[in-house]
Each structure stands twice: as structure tokens, then as C-alpha cells.
TILUM-404737 format. One record per atom (N, C-alpha, C): residue in one letter; x, y, z. Coordinates in pm, whole numbers, always signed. Atoms other than C-alpha are relative to their C-alpha. Example, Ala and Ser with C-alpha at 12.3 -4.5 7.8 and 13.67 -1.06 7.14 Angstrom:
BEGIN
r type=A x=+89 y=-119 z=+0
r type=A x=+1230 y=-450 z=+780
r type=A x=+90 y=+120 z=+0
r type=S x=-82 y=-119 z=-6
r type=S x=+1367 y=-106 z=+714
r type=S x=-77 y=+109 z=+73
END
This chain:
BEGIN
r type=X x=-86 y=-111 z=+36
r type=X x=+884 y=-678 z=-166
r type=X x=-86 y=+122 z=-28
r type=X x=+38 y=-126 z=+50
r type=X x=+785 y=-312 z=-204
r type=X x=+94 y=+100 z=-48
r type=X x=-56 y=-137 z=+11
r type=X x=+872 y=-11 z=-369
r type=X x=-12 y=+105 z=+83
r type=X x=+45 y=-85 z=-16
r type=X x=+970 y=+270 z=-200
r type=X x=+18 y=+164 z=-41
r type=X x=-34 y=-143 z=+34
r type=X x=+957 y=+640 z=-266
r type=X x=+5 y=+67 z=+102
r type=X x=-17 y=-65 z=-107
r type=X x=+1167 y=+858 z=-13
r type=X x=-93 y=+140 z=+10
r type=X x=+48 y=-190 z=+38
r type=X x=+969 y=+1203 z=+44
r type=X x=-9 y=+77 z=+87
r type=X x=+19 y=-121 z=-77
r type=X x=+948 y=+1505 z=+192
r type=X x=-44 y=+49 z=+160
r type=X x=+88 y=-17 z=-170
r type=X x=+826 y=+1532 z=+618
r type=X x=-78 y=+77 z=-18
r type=X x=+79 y=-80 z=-17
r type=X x=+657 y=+1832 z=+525
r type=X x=-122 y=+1 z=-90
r type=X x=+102 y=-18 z=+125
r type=X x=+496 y=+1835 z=+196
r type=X x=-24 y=-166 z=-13
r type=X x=-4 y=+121 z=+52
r type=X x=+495 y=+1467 z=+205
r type=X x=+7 y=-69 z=-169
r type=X x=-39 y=+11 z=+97
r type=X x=+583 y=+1486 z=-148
r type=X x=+141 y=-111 z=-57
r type=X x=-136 y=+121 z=+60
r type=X x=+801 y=+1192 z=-355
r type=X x=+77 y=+70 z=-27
r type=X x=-144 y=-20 z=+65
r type=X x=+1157 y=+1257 z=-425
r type=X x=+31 y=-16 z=-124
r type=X x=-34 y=+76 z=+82
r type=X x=+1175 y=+989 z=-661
r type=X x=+149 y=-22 z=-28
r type=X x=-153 y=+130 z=-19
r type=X x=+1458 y=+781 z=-518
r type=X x=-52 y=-70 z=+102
r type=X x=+32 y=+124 z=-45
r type=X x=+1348 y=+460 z=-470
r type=X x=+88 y=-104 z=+79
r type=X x=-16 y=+214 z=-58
r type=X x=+1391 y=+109 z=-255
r type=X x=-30 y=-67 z=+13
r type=X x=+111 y=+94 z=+28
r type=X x=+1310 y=-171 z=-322
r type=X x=+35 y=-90 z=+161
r type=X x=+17 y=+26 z=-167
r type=X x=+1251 y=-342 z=+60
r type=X x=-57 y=-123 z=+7
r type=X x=+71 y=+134 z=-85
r type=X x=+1180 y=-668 z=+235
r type=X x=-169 y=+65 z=+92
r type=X x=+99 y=-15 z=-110
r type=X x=+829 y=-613 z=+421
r type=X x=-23 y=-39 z=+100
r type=X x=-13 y=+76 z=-115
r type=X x=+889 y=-737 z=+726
r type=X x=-118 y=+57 z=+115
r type=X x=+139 y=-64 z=-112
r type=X x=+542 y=-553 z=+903
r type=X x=-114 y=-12 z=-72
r type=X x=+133 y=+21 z=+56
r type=X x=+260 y=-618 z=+635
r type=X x=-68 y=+128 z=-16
r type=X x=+24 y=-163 z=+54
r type=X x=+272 y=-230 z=+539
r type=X x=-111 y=-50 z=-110
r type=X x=+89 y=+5 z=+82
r type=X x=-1 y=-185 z=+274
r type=X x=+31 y=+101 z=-89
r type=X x=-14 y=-148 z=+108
r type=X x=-22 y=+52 z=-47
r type=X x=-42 y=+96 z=+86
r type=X x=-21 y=-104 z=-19
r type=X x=+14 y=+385 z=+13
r type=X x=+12 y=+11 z=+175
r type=X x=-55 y=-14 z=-173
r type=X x=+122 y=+350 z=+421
r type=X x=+125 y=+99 z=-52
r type=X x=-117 y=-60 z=-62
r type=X x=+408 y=+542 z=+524
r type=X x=+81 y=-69 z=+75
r type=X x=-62 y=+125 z=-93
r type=X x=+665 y=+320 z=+639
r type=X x=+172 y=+67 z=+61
r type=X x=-176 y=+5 z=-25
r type=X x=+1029 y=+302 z=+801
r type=X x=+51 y=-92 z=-42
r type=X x=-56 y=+100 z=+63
r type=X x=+1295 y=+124 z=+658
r type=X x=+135 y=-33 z=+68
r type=X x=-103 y=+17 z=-54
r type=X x=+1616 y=-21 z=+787
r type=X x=+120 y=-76 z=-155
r type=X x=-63 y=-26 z=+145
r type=X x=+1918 y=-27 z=+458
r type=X x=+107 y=-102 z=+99
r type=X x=-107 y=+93 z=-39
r type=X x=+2210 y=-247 z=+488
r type=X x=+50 y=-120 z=+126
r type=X x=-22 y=+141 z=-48
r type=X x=+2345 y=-547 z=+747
r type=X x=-168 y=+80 z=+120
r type=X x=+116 y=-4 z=-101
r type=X x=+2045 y=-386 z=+1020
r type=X x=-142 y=-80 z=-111
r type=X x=+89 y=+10 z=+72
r type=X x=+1819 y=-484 z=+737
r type=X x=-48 y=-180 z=+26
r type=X x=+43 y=+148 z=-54
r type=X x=+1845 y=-859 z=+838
r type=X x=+5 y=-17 z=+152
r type=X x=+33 y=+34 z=-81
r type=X x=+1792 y=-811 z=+1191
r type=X x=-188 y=-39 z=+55
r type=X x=+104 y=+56 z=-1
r type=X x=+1423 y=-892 z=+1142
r type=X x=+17 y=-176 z=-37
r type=X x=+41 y=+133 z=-12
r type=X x=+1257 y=-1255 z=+1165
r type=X x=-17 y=-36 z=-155
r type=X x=+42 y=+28 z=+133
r type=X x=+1171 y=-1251 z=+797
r type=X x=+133 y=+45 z=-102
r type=X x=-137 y=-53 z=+5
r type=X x=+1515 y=-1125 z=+701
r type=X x=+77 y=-77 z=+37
r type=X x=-114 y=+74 z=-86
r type=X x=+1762 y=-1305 z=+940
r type=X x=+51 y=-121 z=-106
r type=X x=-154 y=+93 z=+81
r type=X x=+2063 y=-1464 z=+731
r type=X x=-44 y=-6 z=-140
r type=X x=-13 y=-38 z=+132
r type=X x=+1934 y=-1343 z=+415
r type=X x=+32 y=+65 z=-65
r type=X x=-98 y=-92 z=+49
r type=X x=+2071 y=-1136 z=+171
r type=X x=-95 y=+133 z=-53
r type=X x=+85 y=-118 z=+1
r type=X x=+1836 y=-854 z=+222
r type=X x=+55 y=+123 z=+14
r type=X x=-64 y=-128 z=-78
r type=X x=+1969 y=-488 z=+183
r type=X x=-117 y=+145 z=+48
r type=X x=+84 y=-93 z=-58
r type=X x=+1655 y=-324 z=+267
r type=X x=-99 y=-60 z=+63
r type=X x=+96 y=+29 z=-62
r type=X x=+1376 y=-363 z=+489
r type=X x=-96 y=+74 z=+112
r type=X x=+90 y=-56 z=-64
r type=X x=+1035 y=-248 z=+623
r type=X x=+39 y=-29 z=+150
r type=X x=-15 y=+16 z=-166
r type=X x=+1055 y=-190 z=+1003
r type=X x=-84 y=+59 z=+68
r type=X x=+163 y=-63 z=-108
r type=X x=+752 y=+17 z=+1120
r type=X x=-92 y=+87 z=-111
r type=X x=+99 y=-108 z=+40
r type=X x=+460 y=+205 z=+1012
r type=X x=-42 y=+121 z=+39
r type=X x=+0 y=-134 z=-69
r type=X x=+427 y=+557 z=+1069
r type=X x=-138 y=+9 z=+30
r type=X x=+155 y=-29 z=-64
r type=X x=+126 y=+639 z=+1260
r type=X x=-12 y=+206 z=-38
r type=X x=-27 y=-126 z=-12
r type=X x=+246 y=+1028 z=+1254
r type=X x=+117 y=+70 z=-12
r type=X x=-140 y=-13 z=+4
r type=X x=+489 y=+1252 z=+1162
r type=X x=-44 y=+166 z=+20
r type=X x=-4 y=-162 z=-54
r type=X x=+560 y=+1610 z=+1360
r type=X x=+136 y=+87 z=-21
r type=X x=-198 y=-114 z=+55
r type=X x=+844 y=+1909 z=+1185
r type=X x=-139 y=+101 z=+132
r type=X x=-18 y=-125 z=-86
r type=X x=+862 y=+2192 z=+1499
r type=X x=-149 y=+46 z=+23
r type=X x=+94 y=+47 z=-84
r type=X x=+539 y=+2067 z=+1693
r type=X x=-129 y=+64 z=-71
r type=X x=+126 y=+15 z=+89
r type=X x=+284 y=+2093 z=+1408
r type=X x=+22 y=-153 z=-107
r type=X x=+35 y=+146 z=+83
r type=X x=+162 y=+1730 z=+1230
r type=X x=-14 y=+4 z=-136
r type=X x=+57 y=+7 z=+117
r type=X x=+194 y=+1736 z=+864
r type=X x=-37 y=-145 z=-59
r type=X x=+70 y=+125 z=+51
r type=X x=+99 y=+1380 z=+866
r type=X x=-94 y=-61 z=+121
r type=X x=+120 y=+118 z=-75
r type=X x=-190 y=+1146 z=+1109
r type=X x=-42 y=-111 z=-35
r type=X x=+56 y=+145 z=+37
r type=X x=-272 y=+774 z=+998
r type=X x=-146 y=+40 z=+28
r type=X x=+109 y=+23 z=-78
r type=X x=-567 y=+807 z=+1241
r type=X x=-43 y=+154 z=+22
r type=X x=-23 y=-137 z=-58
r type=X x=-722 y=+1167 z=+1239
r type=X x=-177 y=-12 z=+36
END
């Protein structure tokens, strides 16, 4: 399970409004992740027919607002 904190695309800044999430990709502290909320939340392998209402679904490698990168995993 992880916490997460939704935030900002630009400033990558926390909100502070949390979810708490299935990890279904082996995200790590401080990654950047995607999440999938309600019945999509158990279409993962680690999920499937449980009573999961949130869940990790990818790791952001990058994130682009109006074709400038305010985020890079890999720079």
C-alpha cells in the first residue's frame, strides 16, 4: 500500500489530498505514479476480485503542460 499525494503538473507541488493505493508496479518513494480509483482499480493481477478502490498503474517517466517538461525521471 502507498500513500498518495495528488499535485500540481506544473509546480509539481502537493495538494494534500491523499490515496491510499494498491501498488500494483513496485513504484518506489518519491516516484511519480498513476493511479486507477474505483471498479478499474481491480483490473490489475494483484488486484483482480479484491476489494481494492485504488491502485498504482504506471510510473511517470515525464510529464509535458504546452510542450515544455516540468518533470524527467531520466534527465
Amino acid at each position: 500500500m502507498l500513500l498518495l499525494d495528488k499535485i500540481d503538473p506544473v509546480t509539481l507541488s502537493g495538494k494534500n489530498d491523499f490515496v491510499v493505493a494498491v501498488d500494483a508496479v513496485g513504484a518506489g518513494i518519491g516516484e511519480l505514479v498513476f493511479y486507477a480509483s474505483g471498479s478499474s482499480a481491480r483490473f490489475t493481477r494483484q488486484t483482480e476480485g479484491l476489494p481494492a478502490d485504488s491502485a498504482v498503474v504506471a510510473i511517470v517517466d515525464a510529464i509535458e503542460v504546452d510542450g515544455a517538461f516540468t518533470f524527467r525521471k531520466f534527465q
